[in-house]
Structures are given as structure tokens and as C-alpha cells.
C-alpha positions as CSV (number, residue, x, y, z in Angstrom):
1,X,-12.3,-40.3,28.7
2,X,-15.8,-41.6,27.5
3,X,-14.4,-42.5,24.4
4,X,-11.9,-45.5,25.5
5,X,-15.1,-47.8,26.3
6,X,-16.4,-47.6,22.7
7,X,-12.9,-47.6,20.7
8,X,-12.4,-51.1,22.5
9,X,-15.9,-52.3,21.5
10,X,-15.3,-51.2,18.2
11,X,-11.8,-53.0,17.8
12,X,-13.1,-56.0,19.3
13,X,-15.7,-56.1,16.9
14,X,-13.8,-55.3,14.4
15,X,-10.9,-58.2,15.4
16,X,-13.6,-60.6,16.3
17,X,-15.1,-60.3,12.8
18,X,-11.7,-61.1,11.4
19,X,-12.6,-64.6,13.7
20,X,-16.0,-65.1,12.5
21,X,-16.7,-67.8,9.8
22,X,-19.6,-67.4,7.3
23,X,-22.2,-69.3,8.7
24,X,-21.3,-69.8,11.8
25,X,-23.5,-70.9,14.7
26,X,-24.7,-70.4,18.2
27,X,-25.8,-74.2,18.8
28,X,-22.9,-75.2,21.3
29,X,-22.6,-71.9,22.7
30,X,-21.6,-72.4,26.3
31,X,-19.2,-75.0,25.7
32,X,-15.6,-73.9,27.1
33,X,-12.5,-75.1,25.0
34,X,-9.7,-73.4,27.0
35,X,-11.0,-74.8,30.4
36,X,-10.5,-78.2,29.0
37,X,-6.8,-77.8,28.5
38,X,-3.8,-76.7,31.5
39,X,-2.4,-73.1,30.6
40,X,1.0,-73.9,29.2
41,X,1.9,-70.4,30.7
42,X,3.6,-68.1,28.7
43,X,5.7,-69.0,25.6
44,X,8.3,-67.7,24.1
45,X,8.4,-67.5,20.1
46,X,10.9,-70.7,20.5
47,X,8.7,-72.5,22.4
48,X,5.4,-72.1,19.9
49,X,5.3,-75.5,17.4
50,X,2.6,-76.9,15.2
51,X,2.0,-79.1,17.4
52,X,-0.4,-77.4,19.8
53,X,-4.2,-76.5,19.5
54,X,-5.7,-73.1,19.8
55,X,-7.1,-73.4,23.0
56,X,-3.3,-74.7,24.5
57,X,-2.7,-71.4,22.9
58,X,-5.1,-68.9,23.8
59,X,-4.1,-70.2,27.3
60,X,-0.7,-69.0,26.5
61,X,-1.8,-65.9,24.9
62,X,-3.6,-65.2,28.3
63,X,-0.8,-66.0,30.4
64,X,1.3,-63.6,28.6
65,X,-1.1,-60.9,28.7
66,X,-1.0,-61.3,32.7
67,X,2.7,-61.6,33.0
68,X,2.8,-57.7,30.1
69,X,4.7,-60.2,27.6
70,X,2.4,-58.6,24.7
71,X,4.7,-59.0,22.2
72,X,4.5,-63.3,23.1
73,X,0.8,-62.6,23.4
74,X,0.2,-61.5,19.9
75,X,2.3,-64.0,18.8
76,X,0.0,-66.6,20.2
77,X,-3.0,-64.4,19.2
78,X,-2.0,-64.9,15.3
79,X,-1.2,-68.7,15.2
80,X,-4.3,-69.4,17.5
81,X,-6.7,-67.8,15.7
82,X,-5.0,-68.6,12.2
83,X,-4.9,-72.5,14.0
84,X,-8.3,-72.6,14.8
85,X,-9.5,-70.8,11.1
86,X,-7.4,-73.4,9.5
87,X,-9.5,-76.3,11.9
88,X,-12.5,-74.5,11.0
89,X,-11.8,-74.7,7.1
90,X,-10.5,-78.6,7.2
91,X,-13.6,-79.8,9.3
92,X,-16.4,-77.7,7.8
93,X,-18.6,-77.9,10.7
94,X,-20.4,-76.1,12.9
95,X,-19.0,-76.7,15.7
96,X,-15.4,-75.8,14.3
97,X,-17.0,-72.5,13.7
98,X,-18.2,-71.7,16.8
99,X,-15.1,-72.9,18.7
100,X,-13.1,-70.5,16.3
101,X,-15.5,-68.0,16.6
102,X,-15.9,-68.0,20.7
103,X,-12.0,-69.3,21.9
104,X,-11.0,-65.6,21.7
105,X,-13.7,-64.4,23.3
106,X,-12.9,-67.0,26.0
107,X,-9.5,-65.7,26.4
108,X,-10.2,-62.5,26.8
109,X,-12.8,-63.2,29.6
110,X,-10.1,-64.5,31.9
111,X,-8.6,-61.0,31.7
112,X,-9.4,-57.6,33.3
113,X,-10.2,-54.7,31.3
114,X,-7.4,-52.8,31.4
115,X,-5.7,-55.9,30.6
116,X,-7.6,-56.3,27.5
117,X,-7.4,-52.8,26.8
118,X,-3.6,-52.7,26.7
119,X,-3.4,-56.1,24.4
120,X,-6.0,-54.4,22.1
121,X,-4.2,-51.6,21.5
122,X,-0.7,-53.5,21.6
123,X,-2.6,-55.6,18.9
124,X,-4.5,-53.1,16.8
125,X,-0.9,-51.2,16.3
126,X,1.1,-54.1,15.1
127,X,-1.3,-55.4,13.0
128,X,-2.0,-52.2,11.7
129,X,1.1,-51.6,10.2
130,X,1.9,-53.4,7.1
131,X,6.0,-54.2,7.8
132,X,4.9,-55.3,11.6
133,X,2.1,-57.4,9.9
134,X,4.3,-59.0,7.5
135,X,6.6,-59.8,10.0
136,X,4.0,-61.6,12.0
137,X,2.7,-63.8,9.2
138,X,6.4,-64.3,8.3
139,X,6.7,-65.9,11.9
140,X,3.3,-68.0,12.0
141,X,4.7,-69.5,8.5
142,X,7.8,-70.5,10.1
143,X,6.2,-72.1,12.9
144,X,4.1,-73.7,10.1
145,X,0.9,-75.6,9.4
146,X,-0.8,-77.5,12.4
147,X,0.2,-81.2,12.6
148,X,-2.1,-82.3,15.5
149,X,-5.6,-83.4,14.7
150,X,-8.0,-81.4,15.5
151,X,-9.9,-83.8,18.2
152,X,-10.7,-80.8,20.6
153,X,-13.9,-80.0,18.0
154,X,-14.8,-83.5,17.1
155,X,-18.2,-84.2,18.8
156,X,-19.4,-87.9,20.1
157,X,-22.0,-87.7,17.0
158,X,-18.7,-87.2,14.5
159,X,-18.3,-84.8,11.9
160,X,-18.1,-84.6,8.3
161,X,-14.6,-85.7,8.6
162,X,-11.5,-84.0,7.9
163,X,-10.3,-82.9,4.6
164,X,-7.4,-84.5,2.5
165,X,-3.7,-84.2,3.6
166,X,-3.8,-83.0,-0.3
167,X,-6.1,-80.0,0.6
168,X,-4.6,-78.8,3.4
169,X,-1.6,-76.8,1.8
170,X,-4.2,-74.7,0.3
171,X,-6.6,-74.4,3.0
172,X,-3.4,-72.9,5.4
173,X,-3.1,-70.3,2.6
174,X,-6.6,-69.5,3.0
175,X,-6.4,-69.4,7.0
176,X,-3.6,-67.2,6.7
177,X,-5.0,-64.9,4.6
178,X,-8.2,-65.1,5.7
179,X,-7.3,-64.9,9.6
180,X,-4.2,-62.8,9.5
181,X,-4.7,-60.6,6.4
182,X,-0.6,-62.1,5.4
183,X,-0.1,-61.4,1.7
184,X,0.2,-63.9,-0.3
185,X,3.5,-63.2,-1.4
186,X,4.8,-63.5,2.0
187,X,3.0,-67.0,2.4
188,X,4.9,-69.7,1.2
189,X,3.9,-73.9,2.3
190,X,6.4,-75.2,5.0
């Protein structure tokens, strides 16, 4: 079927727009953030804390895919990306945007097609559908807010710094809504 091949390049557009940050940039663009980390392998909903970075994650997520856990893998899909949104937002730099913008892309790489073409679908389905959405943002929420800071993006030139602990309540809402799509009624500070 001819069509398969441009459905998945239209919903990874479409899913890798929901990564992109205005004004991101292509300065930095071969630099690898999940090679610099050791795949955690797969993990289990209970095993996913605040305390890991997206690219520990996306290793996960990958790991999952391989092992057809892709229930786990969309699980560590959403609190990646809405991780490494939520890094982007705090830092305001560019290299937090093109890290966010490129770690999926990453992650994908170290999969076959079909393998990719079974999470996208898996992927485009549950978050689809509003109940199976909510109950996703419902889960990122209780794993909560990232605790870790975010040195994986902070260059030997420095950054602008990272925003105040005050902030950052606020800028999680905006990461989950702006990553996820999560209503806000269903997003509530841990």
C-alpha cells in the first residue's frame, strides 16, 4: 500500500511539530544527547521518576519499542518530550531547543521502520482519543515535575541560566499543555 509511507511522514510531522519550539535552531545539529547516556532499558510506569532526563528516557522509550512494550513506550514518549519542553522553557536557549527538538528524532533513528511504524500508530491512537489522552497527562502529573538539573544542555560557554524555583510551577503547566495537549483541568502542581 503506497499510502503507509506518507501517513507516517505526515504523523511524524505532525508529532514532531508538537516538539518544535518557536525559534528553534539548527546551530548544534549533529550533537547526540542519547548516545551520551546508558539505555536504562525498558521501564515500567513504577519505575519512571522525576528524577531522570529525556535522553535517559528516550533510551527507555526505545528499548521498549524493541522489546513491543508500546504502552511503556508512550509513556516514556509523553514525560520525555514534556521533560525536555519543560528544560526548553526554564533555560530559554538555543541549544535547549534543538536538543528538544532533535532527541525524538534521535530515538526513532535507533529503530527500524516497521518499528516506528507500529509506535506511531500505537501513539497517534492513544493520543488521539481524548479519555486515553487524559489519562496519559493524568500519569506524567503523577510522576511530576523534573527535579534534576538540566546539565545535559548546559554548554562550556554557559547559558542564560535557569529560571526561578518560583517559575517553574507555571512553566510545567505550560510544558504540559504545550507538549502533551493535557487540559488544564486535568493539570494540577505536584
Amino acid at each position: 500500500m503506497k499510502t503507509a509511507p506518507l501517513m507516517m511522514l505526515v504523523l511524524t510531522l505532525i508529532l514532531t511539530g508538537c516538539a518544535q519550539s518557536p525559534g528553534s535552531s539548527k546551530k548544534g545539529a549533529g550533537t547526540t544527547f542519547l548516545t551520551q547516556v546508558a539505555s536504562p532499558g525498558c521501564l515500567g510506569a513504577s519505575s519512571i521518576n522525576n528524577t531522570l532526563t529525556p535522553p535517559v528516557l528516550y533510551q527507555g522509550m526505545v528499548s521498549c519499542i524493541k522489546a513491543n512494550n508500546v504502552n511503556d513506550g508512550i509513556l516514556l514518549y509523553a514525560v520525555a518530550g514534556s521533560y525536555s519542553y519543560f528544560d526548553t522553557l526554564r533555560l530559554n536557549t538555543d541549544q535547549a531547543r534543538e536538543a528538544h527538538s532533535s532527541m525524538l528524532g534521535e530515538a526513532l533513528g535507533m529503530l527500524s521502520p516497521p518499528q516506528r511504524q507500529t509506535f506511531w500508530q500505537a501513539l497517534n491512537s492513544k493520543l488521539s482519543n481524548k479519555q486515553q489522552l487524559a489519562g496519559v497527562c493524568r500519569q506524567v502529573q503523577s510522576i511530576g515535575k523534573p527535579v534534576y538539573a538540566p546539565v545535559y544542555l548546559m554548554s562550556a560557554d554557559g547559558g542564560r541560566g535557569e529560571t526561578g524555583a518560583a517559575e517553574q510551577p507555571k512553566l510545567w503547566n505550560q510544558a504540559l499543555s504545550g507538549y502533551l495537549h493535557c487540559a488544564t483541568d486535568i493539570v494540577s502542581i505536584r
